[in-house]
N, C-alpha and C positions, 0 to 999 in steps of 0.2 A: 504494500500500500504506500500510497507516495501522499507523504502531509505535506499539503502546500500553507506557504505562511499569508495568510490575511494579506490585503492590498492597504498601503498605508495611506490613511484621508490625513486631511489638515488637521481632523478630530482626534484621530490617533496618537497623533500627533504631537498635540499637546495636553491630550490626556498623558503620555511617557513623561511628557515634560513637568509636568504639575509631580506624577508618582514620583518622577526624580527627586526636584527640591524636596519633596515630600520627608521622603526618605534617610536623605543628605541631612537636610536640616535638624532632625529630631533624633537622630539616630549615630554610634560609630560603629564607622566604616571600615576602618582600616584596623586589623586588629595586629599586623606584621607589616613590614614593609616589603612592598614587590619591585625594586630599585636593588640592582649587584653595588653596596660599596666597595668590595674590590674594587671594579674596574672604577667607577667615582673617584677613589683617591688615586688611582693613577691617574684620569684624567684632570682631577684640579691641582694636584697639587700643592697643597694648603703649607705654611710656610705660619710660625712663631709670631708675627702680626697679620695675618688675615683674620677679617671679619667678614664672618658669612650670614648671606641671608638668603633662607630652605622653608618649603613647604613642608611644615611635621611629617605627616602622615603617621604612621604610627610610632614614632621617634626611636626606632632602631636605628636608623641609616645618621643621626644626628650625633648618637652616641658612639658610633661606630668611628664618623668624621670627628671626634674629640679627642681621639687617640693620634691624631697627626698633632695635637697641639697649636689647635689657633685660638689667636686671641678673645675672639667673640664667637657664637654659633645664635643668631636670631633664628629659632623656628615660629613660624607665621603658617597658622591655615585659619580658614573660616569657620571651621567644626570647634567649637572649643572642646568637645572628648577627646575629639585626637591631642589636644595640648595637656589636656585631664592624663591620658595613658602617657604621654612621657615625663607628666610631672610625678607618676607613680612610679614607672621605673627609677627616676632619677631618685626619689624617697626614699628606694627601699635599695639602691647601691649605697646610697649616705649610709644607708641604716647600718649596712655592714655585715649582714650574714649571708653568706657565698647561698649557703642550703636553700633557704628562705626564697632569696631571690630565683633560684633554677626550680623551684618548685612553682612557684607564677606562671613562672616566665619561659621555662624549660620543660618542663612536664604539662603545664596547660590550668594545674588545680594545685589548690589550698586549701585541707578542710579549716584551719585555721586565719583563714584570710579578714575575718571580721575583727581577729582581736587583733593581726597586723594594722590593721588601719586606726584603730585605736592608739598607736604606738605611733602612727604615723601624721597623727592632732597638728595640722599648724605647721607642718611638712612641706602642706602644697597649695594652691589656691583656693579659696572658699568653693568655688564651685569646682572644683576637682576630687575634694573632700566630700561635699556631700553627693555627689557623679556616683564615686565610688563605694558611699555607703550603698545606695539607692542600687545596683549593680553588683552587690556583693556576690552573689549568687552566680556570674559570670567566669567567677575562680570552683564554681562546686563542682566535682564531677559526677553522671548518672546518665544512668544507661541509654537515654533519648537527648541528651548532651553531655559528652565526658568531658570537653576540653576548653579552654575559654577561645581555642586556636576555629572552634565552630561558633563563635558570639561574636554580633556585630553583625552587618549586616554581608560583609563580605565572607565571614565565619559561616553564617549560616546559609549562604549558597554552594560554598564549598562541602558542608556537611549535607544539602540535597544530591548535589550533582556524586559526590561519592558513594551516596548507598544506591544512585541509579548506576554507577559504573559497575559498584560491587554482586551488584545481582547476578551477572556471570560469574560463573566459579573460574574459567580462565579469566578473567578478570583479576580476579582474589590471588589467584596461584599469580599471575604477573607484577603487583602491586608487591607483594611480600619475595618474587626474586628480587627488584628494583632496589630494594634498600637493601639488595645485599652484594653488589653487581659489582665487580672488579675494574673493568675496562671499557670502553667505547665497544669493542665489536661483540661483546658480550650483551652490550646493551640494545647494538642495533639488530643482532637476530632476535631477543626476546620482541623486540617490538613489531616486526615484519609476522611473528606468531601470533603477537594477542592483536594488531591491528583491525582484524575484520568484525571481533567482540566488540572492539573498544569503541567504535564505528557504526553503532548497528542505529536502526533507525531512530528507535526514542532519544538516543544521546545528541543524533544529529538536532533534532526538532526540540530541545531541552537547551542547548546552545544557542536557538535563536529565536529565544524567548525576548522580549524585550523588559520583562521583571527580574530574566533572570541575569542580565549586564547591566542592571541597574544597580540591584545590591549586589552585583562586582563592584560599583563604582565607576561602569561606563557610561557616560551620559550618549542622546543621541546622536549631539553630533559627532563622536568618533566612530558611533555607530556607520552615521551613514560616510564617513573615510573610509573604513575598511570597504565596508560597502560596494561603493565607487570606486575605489583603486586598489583593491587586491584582489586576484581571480578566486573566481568562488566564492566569493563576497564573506560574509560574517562565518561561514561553517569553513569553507576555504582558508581563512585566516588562522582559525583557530585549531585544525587540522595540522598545519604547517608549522605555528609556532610549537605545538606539543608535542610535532615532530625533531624538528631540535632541539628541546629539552630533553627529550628523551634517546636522541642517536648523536647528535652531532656536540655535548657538553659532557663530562663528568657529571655520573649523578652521585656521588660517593659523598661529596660534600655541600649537597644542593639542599642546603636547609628549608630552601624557600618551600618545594616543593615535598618535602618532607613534612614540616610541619599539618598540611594541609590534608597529606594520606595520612598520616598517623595519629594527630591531633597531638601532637611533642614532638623536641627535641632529643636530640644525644646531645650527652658531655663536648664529642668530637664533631658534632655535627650540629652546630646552632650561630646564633650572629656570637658577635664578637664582647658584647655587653654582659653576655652568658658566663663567660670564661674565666676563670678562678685568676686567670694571671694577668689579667687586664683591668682588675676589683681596685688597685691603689692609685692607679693613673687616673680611672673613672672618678672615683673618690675624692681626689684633689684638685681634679678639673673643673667636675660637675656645677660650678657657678658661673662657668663663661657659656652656659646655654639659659638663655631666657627665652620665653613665650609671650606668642602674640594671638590673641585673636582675633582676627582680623584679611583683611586680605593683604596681597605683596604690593599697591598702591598705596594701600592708607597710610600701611608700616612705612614705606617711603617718604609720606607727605609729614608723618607723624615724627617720625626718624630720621632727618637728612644728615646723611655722613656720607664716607669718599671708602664706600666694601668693597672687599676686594674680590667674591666670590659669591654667585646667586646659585640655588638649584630649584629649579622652578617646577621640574617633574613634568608632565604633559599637561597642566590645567592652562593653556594656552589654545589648547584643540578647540576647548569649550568656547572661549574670549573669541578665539577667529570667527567661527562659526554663530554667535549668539550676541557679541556684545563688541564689535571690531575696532568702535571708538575707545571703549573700555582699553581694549589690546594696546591699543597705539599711545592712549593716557600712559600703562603702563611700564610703554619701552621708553617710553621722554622719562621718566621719575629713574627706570632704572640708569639711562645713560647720566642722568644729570647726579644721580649717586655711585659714581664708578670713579674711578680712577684708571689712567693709563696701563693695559696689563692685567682688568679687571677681567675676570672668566667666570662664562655662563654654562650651565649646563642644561641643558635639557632635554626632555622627549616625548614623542608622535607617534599616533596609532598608523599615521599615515607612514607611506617609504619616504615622503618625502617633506622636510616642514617649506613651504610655499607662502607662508602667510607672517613674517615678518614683514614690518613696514621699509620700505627703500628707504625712509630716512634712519632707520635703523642702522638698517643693514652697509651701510655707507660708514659706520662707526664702528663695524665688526668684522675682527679676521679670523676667516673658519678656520678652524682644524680638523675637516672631514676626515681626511687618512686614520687619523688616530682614531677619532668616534668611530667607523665605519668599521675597522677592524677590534675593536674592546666592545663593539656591540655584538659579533661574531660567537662571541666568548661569553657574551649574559646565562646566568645560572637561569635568571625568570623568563627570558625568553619571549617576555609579552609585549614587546612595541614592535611598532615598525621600523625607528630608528632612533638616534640619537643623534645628537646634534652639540658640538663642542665648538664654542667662540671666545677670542678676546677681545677687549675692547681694543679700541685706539685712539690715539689722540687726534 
Protein backbone atom coordinates (compact mmCIF):
# COMPACT_ATOMS: atom_id res chain seq x y z
CA UNK A 1 0.00 0.00 0.00
CA UNK A 2 1.56 3.23 -0.89
CA UNK A 3 0.55 6.25 1.90
CA UNK A 4 0.41 9.24 0.02
CA UNK A 5 1.18 12.50 2.33
CA UNK A 6 -2.00 15.07 2.28
CA UNK A 7 -1.53 18.07 -0.26
CA UNK A 8 -0.21 21.18 1.75
CA UNK A 9 -3.09 24.32 1.78
CA UNK A 10 -2.17 27.63 3.04
CA UNK A 11 -4.34 26.11 6.18
CA UNK A 12 -1.87 23.50 6.80
CA UNK A 13 0.18 25.55 6.66
CA UNK A 14 -0.02 27.50 9.31
CA UNK A 15 -1.82 25.22 11.32
CA UNK A 16 2.33 23.59 11.44
CA UNK A 17 3.15 26.97 12.00
CA UNK A 18 0.84 27.92 15.08
CA UNK A 19 1.71 23.72 16.40
CA UNK A 20 5.30 24.93 16.12
CA UNK A 21 5.57 28.05 18.34
CA UNK A 22 3.07 26.08 20.15
CA UNK A 23 5.37 23.63 21.12
CA UNK A 24 8.67 25.73 21.13
CA UNK A 25 7.34 28.05 23.38
CA UNK A 26 5.93 26.02 26.23
CA UNK A 27 7.96 23.36 26.20
CA UNK A 28 12.01 21.99 26.16
CA UNK A 29 13.30 20.88 23.22
CA UNK A 30 16.41 20.04 23.25
CA UNK A 31 17.37 17.67 25.93
CA UNK A 32 21.35 16.95 24.37
CA UNK A 33 22.88 18.78 21.93
CA UNK A 34 22.82 17.58 18.17
CA UNK A 35 26.20 19.87 17.05
CA UNK A 36 29.87 17.59 16.96
CA UNK A 37 32.02 19.90 19.29
CA UNK A 38 34.90 18.04 18.15
CA UNK A 39 34.84 19.26 14.83
CA UNK A 40 33.57 23.08 16.49
CA UNK A 41 36.67 23.56 18.33
CA UNK A 42 38.78 22.61 15.41
CA UNK A 43 36.88 24.84 13.58
CA UNK A 44 36.83 28.04 15.96
CA UNK A 45 39.58 27.86 17.43
CA UNK A 46 39.00 29.65 20.71
CA UNK A 47 42.07 31.28 22.00
CA UNK A 48 42.42 32.77 26.27
CA UNK A 49 40.57 36.19 25.30
CA UNK A 50 37.64 35.05 23.00
CA UNK A 51 34.38 35.83 23.91
CA UNK A 52 31.66 33.95 22.45
CA UNK A 53 28.38 34.32 21.78
CA UNK A 54 26.01 30.56 21.16
CA UNK A 55 22.69 29.52 20.89
CA UNK A 56 22.35 27.14 24.33
CA UNK A 57 20.52 24.58 23.18
CA UNK A 58 20.85 22.02 25.58
CA UNK A 59 24.22 23.50 26.96
CA UNK A 60 26.40 20.45 26.27
CA UNK A 61 28.39 21.86 23.28
CA UNK A 62 28.97 25.38 25.65
CA UNK A 63 30.46 23.33 28.34
CA UNK A 64 32.35 21.28 26.16
CA UNK A 65 33.80 24.90 24.21
CA UNK A 66 34.92 25.82 28.04
CA UNK A 67 37.48 23.47 28.03
CA UNK A 68 39.47 25.50 25.28
CA UNK A 69 39.58 28.23 27.94
CA UNK A 70 37.92 31.41 26.69
CA UNK A 71 37.37 34.23 28.25
CA UNK A 72 33.45 34.61 28.11
CA UNK A 73 30.88 31.85 26.60
CA UNK A 74 27.33 34.00 26.31
CA UNK A 75 24.63 31.26 25.77
CA UNK A 76 21.53 33.07 24.32
CA UNK A 77 18.33 31.06 23.17
CA UNK A 78 14.62 32.17 23.33
CA UNK A 79 13.53 28.97 25.38
CA UNK A 80 14.57 29.83 28.73
CA UNK A 81 14.49 25.70 29.65
CA UNK A 82 17.15 25.31 27.42
CA UNK A 83 19.08 28.18 29.65
CA UNK A 84 17.20 26.30 32.84
CA UNK A 85 19.04 22.69 31.68
CA UNK A 86 22.42 24.28 31.41
CA UNK A 87 22.07 26.28 34.43
CA UNK A 88 21.42 22.72 36.06
CA UNK A 89 24.31 21.16 34.63
CA UNK A 90 26.57 23.94 35.59
CA UNK A 91 24.96 23.58 39.41
CA UNK A 92 25.48 20.25 39.81
CA UNK A 93 29.47 20.34 38.22
CA UNK A 94 29.85 23.39 41.02
CA UNK A 95 28.31 20.92 43.30
CA UNK A 96 31.06 18.43 42.84
CA UNK A 97 30.11 14.84 42.93
CA UNK A 98 31.45 13.18 39.75
CA UNK A 99 28.53 10.13 40.73
CA UNK A 100 25.67 12.53 41.05
CA UNK A 101 26.21 14.35 38.05
CA UNK A 102 26.72 10.89 35.55
CA UNK A 103 23.62 9.67 37.13
CA UNK A 104 21.41 12.87 35.60
CA UNK A 105 23.33 13.25 33.10
CA UNK A 106 24.91 9.82 32.01
CA UNK A 107 22.60 7.28 32.93
CA UNK A 108 19.30 9.57 32.16
CA UNK A 109 17.77 9.06 36.13
CA UNK A 110 18.00 10.10 39.62
CA UNK A 111 15.61 8.49 42.16
CA UNK A 112 17.17 11.13 44.37
CA UNK A 113 16.94 14.13 42.14
CA UNK A 114 14.40 16.18 44.30
CA UNK A 115 16.55 16.34 47.22
CA UNK A 116 19.55 17.29 44.79
CA UNK A 117 17.61 20.22 43.97
CA UNK A 118 17.04 21.09 47.31
CA UNK A 119 20.88 21.32 47.80
CA UNK A 120 20.99 23.18 44.68
CA UNK A 121 18.58 26.54 46.53
CA UNK A 122 19.85 29.65 44.93
CA UNK A 123 22.37 27.72 42.57
CA UNK A 124 20.40 28.89 39.44
CA UNK A 125 17.88 31.24 38.22
CA UNK A 126 14.53 31.64 39.88
CA UNK A 127 12.96 30.30 37.11
CA UNK A 128 15.33 27.43 36.50
CA UNK A 129 14.63 26.49 40.13
CA UNK A 130 11.30 26.23 40.15
CA UNK A 131 11.47 24.64 35.92
CA UNK A 132 13.07 22.13 37.79
CA UNK A 133 11.17 21.52 40.79
CA UNK A 134 7.92 21.43 38.41
CA UNK A 135 9.84 18.75 36.08
CA UNK A 136 11.38 16.76 38.65
CA UNK A 137 9.90 13.63 37.57
CA UNK A 138 11.85 14.02 34.11
CA UNK A 139 15.08 12.60 36.08
CA UNK A 140 12.56 9.26 37.22
CA UNK A 141 12.81 6.24 35.50
CA UNK A 142 9.74 3.68 34.55
CA UNK A 143 8.85 1.43 32.34
CA UNK A 144 6.74 3.93 29.64
CA UNK A 145 9.73 6.44 30.24
CA UNK A 146 13.11 5.39 31.75
CA UNK A 147 15.27 8.17 30.66
CA UNK A 148 15.16 11.89 30.93
CA UNK A 149 17.22 11.34 27.37
CA UNK A 150 13.05 10.54 26.05
CA UNK A 151 11.64 14.05 27.86
CA UNK A 152 11.24 17.06 26.18
CA UNK A 153 9.93 17.31 23.29
CA UNK A 154 12.79 16.09 21.17
CA UNK A 155 13.18 13.10 23.95
CA UNK A 156 9.90 12.09 23.29
CA UNK A 157 9.94 11.77 19.44
CA UNK A 158 12.90 9.95 19.69
CA UNK A 159 11.20 7.58 22.25
CA UNK A 160 8.04 7.06 19.57
CA UNK A 161 10.09 6.66 16.53
CA UNK A 162 12.28 4.00 18.58
CA UNK A 163 9.67 1.58 19.73
CA UNK A 164 8.28 1.95 15.82
CA UNK A 165 11.92 0.91 14.72
CA UNK A 166 12.06 -1.68 17.52
CA UNK A 167 9.01 -3.80 16.44
CA UNK A 168 11.28 -5.62 14.03
CA UNK A 169 13.36 -8.11 15.82
CA UNK A 170 16.15 -7.58 13.10
CA UNK A 171 15.77 -4.29 14.09
CA UNK A 172 16.46 -5.01 17.90
CA UNK A 173 19.34 -7.62 16.99
CA UNK A 174 20.85 -4.49 14.77
CA UNK A 175 20.54 -1.78 17.29
CA UNK A 176 22.40 -3.93 20.02
CA UNK A 177 25.22 -5.14 17.29
CA UNK A 178 25.73 -1.18 16.63
CA UNK A 179 26.84 -0.35 20.13
CA UNK A 180 29.09 -2.81 19.99
CA UNK A 181 30.79 -2.45 16.32
CA UNK A 182 34.45 -2.30 16.00
CA UNK A 183 35.04 -0.65 12.42
CA UNK A 184 33.56 1.09 9.47
CA UNK A 185 33.16 -2.10 7.26
CA UNK A 186 31.60 -3.98 10.13
CA UNK A 187 29.28 -1.28 10.27
CA UNK A 188 28.52 -0.97 6.64
CA UNK A 189 27.49 -4.73 6.02
CA UNK A 190 25.24 -4.68 9.26
CA UNK A 191 23.51 -1.83 7.68
CA UNK A 192 23.08 -3.19 3.93
CA UNK A 193 21.37 -6.30 6.26
CA UNK A 194 18.99 -4.44 8.51
CA UNK A 195 18.39 -1.72 5.75
CA UNK A 196 15.03 -3.03 4.17
CA UNK A 197 13.58 -3.48 8.06
CA UNK A 198 14.64 -0.23 8.82
CA UNK A 199 12.99 1.15 5.72
CA UNK A 200 9.72 -0.56 5.67
CA UNK A 201 6.61 1.40 5.05
CA UNK A 202 5.38 3.00 8.42
CA UNK A 203 8.95 4.22 9.38
CA UNK A 204 8.99 5.98 5.82
CA UNK A 205 5.21 7.78 6.58
CA UNK A 206 6.21 8.39 10.42
CA UNK A 207 9.22 10.46 9.08
CA UNK A 208 7.13 12.61 7.20
CA UNK A 209 4.81 13.58 9.66
CA UNK A 210 4.93 17.14 10.04
CA UNK A 211 4.31 16.65 14.35
CA UNK A 212 6.78 14.56 14.01
CA UNK A 213 9.88 17.32 12.82
CA UNK A 214 8.26 19.43 14.87
CA UNK A 215 9.17 18.04 18.22
CA UNK A 216 12.48 17.27 16.43
CA UNK A 217 12.69 20.96 16.52
CA UNK A 218 12.31 21.26 12.62
CA UNK A 219 10.29 24.07 11.93
CA UNK A 220 8.73 24.30 8.32
CA UNK A 221 10.61 26.07 6.79
CA UNK A 222 13.68 23.63 6.77
CA UNK A 223 11.01 21.43 6.18
CA UNK A 224 10.38 22.61 2.88
CA UNK A 225 14.67 23.19 2.14
CA UNK A 226 15.02 19.69 2.31
CA UNK A 227 12.00 19.43 0.46
CA UNK A 228 13.02 21.56 -2.53
CA UNK A 229 16.70 20.77 -2.69
CA UNK A 230 17.51 17.38 -1.67
CA UNK A 231 16.40 14.22 -3.92
CA UNK A 232 13.78 12.51 -2.23
CA UNK A 233 12.67 15.26 -0.41
CA UNK A 234 12.15 14.84 3.47
CA UNK A 235 12.23 10.65 3.51
CA UNK A 236 15.38 11.11 0.92
CA UNK A 237 17.04 13.39 3.21
CA UNK A 238 16.72 11.50 6.04
CA UNK A 239 17.52 8.02 4.51
CA UNK A 240 20.92 9.51 3.50
CA UNK A 241 21.86 11.26 6.45
CA UNK A 242 21.39 8.00 8.72
CA UNK A 243 23.17 6.55 6.01
CA UNK A 244 26.39 8.15 7.00
CA UNK A 245 25.82 7.98 10.50
CA UNK A 246 25.67 4.67 10.39
CA UNK A 247 28.42 3.40 7.39
CA UNK A 248 30.59 6.23 6.47
CA UNK A 249 31.42 7.65 10.67
CA UNK A 250 32.68 5.74 13.65
CA UNK A 251 29.91 4.70 15.75
CA UNK A 252 32.11 3.51 18.78
CA UNK A 253 32.14 6.90 20.10
CA UNK A 254 28.97 8.44 18.78
CA UNK A 255 27.21 9.54 21.84
CA UNK A 256 24.94 11.57 20.17
CA UNK A 257 23.40 8.77 18.65
CA UNK A 258 23.72 6.50 21.45
CA UNK A 259 22.07 8.26 23.99
CA UNK A 260 18.80 8.30 21.88
CA UNK A 261 18.88 4.13 21.30
CA UNK A 262 19.65 3.48 24.70
CA UNK A 263 18.40 6.23 26.79
CA UNK A 264 22.27 6.67 28.44
CA UNK A 265 25.53 7.14 28.30
CA UNK A 266 28.90 5.10 28.95
CA UNK A 267 31.64 6.38 31.01
CA UNK A 268 33.70 6.10 27.49
CA UNK A 269 31.10 7.07 25.56
CA UNK A 270 29.22 10.54 26.57
CA UNK A 271 30.05 14.43 25.93
CA UNK A 272 32.96 15.77 27.53
CA UNK A 273 31.15 17.42 30.77
CA UNK A 274 30.57 13.75 31.73
CA UNK A 275 34.01 12.99 32.26
CA UNK A 276 35.65 12.49 35.67
CA UNK A 277 38.81 14.36 34.40
CA UNK A 278 37.47 17.26 32.96
CA UNK A 279 35.32 17.95 36.62
CA UNK A 280 38.31 20.70 37.98
CA UNK A 281 38.77 22.78 34.73
CA UNK A 282 34.76 22.76 34.54
CA UNK A 283 34.64 23.70 38.05
CA UNK A 284 36.84 26.77 38.00
CA UNK A 285 35.68 27.86 34.74
CA UNK A 286 32.12 27.40 35.05
CA UNK A 287 31.45 31.43 35.62
CA UNK A 288 32.71 32.62 32.36
CA UNK A 289 29.38 31.15 30.93
CA UNK A 290 26.38 33.27 31.41
CA UNK A 291 22.65 33.04 30.03
CA UNK A 292 20.48 34.80 28.19
CA UNK A 293 17.01 34.78 27.27
CA UNK A 294 16.44 36.15 24.76
CA UNK A 295 17.23 36.05 21.09
CA UNK A 296 21.06 36.74 19.34
CA UNK A 297 19.77 40.56 18.31
CA UNK A 298 18.43 41.73 21.42
CA UNK A 299 21.71 40.15 23.20
CA UNK A 300 23.43 42.33 20.65
CA UNK A 301 21.55 45.47 21.12
CA UNK A 302 21.49 44.71 24.96
CA UNK A 303 25.21 43.69 24.87
CA UNK A 304 27.53 45.74 22.45
CA UNK A 305 31.03 44.44 22.64
CA UNK A 306 33.95 43.66 19.81
CA UNK A 307 33.20 38.97 20.27
CA UNK A 308 35.28 37.20 18.81
CA UNK A 309 33.26 34.03 18.08
CA UNK A 310 29.39 33.58 17.22
CA UNK A 311 27.78 29.90 16.83
CA UNK A 312 24.51 30.46 15.69
CA UNK A 313 23.55 26.78 15.00
CA UNK A 314 20.90 26.75 11.96
CA UNK A 315 18.14 29.15 13.47
CA UNK A 316 18.83 31.28 10.60
CA UNK A 317 16.94 28.61 8.04
CA UNK A 318 13.89 29.81 10.11
CA UNK A 319 14.93 34.11 9.87
CA UNK A 320 15.56 33.56 5.90
CA UNK A 321 12.46 32.00 5.27
CA UNK A 322 9.95 33.74 7.95
CA UNK A 323 11.20 36.91 9.16
CA UNK A 324 14.35 38.14 6.39
CA UNK A 325 14.39 41.72 7.69
CA UNK A 326 14.77 40.11 11.16
CA UNK A 327 17.81 38.16 9.22
CA UNK A 328 19.50 41.17 7.88
CA UNK A 329 18.72 43.39 11.53
CA UNK A 330 20.70 40.46 12.72
CA UNK A 331 23.89 40.27 10.59
CA UNK A 332 24.33 44.43 10.84
CA UNK A 333 24.33 43.84 15.02
CA UNK A 334 26.52 40.83 14.47
CA UNK A 335 29.03 42.70 12.19
CA UNK A 336 28.98 45.91 14.15
CA UNK A 337 29.98 43.46 17.29
CA UNK A 338 32.83 41.76 15.74
CA UNK A 339 36.08 42.57 15.49
CA UNK A 340 38.61 41.91 12.79
CA UNK A 341 39.20 37.94 12.62
CA UNK A 342 35.97 37.54 14.39
CA UNK A 343 34.50 33.76 13.23
CA UNK A 344 31.10 32.45 12.80
CA UNK A 345 29.86 29.28 12.62
CA UNK A 346 27.02 27.88 11.57
CA UNK A 347 24.54 25.44 9.86
CA UNK A 348 21.73 24.49 7.14
CA UNK A 349 19.39 21.82 6.52
CA UNK A 350 19.94 23.07 3.04
CA UNK A 351 23.54 21.80 0.85
CA UNK A 352 23.80 25.17 0.58
CA UNK A 353 23.37 28.43 2.98
CA UNK A 354 22.12 31.18 -0.18
CA UNK A 355 20.42 33.40 2.08
CA UNK A 356 23.01 35.66 3.68
CA UNK A 357 22.76 39.21 2.96
CA UNK A 358 25.44 40.69 0.08
CA UNK A 359 26.19 43.21 2.48
CA UNK A 360 27.18 40.77 4.63
CA UNK A 361 28.71 38.73 2.88
CA UNK A 362 31.06 41.60 1.55
CA UNK A 363 32.47 41.44 5.22
CA UNK A 364 33.01 37.64 5.38
CA UNK A 365 35.88 35.22 4.29
CA UNK A 366 34.72 31.78 3.86
CA UNK A 367 36.49 28.91 4.86
CA UNK A 368 34.57 26.29 2.97
CA UNK A 369 37.40 23.80 2.52
CA UNK A 370 37.65 23.25 6.13
CA UNK A 371 33.71 23.37 6.99
CA UNK A 372 33.14 21.08 3.88
CA UNK A 373 35.52 18.50 4.82
CA UNK A 374 34.89 18.60 9.24
CA UNK A 375 31.25 18.32 8.16
CA UNK A 376 32.28 14.83 6.28
CA UNK A 377 33.32 13.66 9.67
CA UNK A 378 29.86 14.86 11.83
CA UNK A 379 29.00 12.04 14.47
CA UNK A 380 25.16 13.76 14.15
CA UNK A 381 25.07 13.79 10.62
CA UNK A 382 21.88 15.91 10.56
CA UNK A 383 22.48 19.17 8.27
CA UNK A 384 23.03 19.77 5.13
CA UNK A 385 26.03 21.66 5.69
CA UNK A 386 28.18 23.87 7.56
CA UNK A 387 29.31 26.98 6.97
CA UNK A 388 32.75 28.55 8.47
CA UNK A 389 33.54 32.47 8.10
CA UNK A 390 35.80 35.24 9.30
CA UNK A 391 35.08 38.44 9.52
CA UNK A 392 37.16 41.23 7.97
CA UNK A 393 37.99 44.57 8.15
Amino acid sequence: MVVRTPPKTHLTQRAHDAIFSRVHGGNLVYNTCWEDPRLDREMLDLKADSRMVMITSAGCNALDYLLDGPAEIHAVDMNPRQNALLQLKIAMIRRGDQEDLFRLFGEGSHPGFKGLLNELDGQMHPFASEYWKAKHYYFQSSPLNPSFYYRGTAGQMAWIALQTFLRSPRVRDYVDAMLHVQNLDEQKRLYEHVKPALWNGLVSWLVRQPMAMTMLGVPRAQIRLIETQFPGGLTGFIQSKLAHVLTEVPFQDNYFWRAYLTGHYTRSCCPNYLKEEHQPMLQSLSSRITTHSTTVANFLRENPAAYSHYVLLDHQDWLAAHKPQALAEEWQLILENSRPGTRILMRSASPVIDFIPESALQRLRLNQPLADALHLQDRVGTYGCTLLADVIA
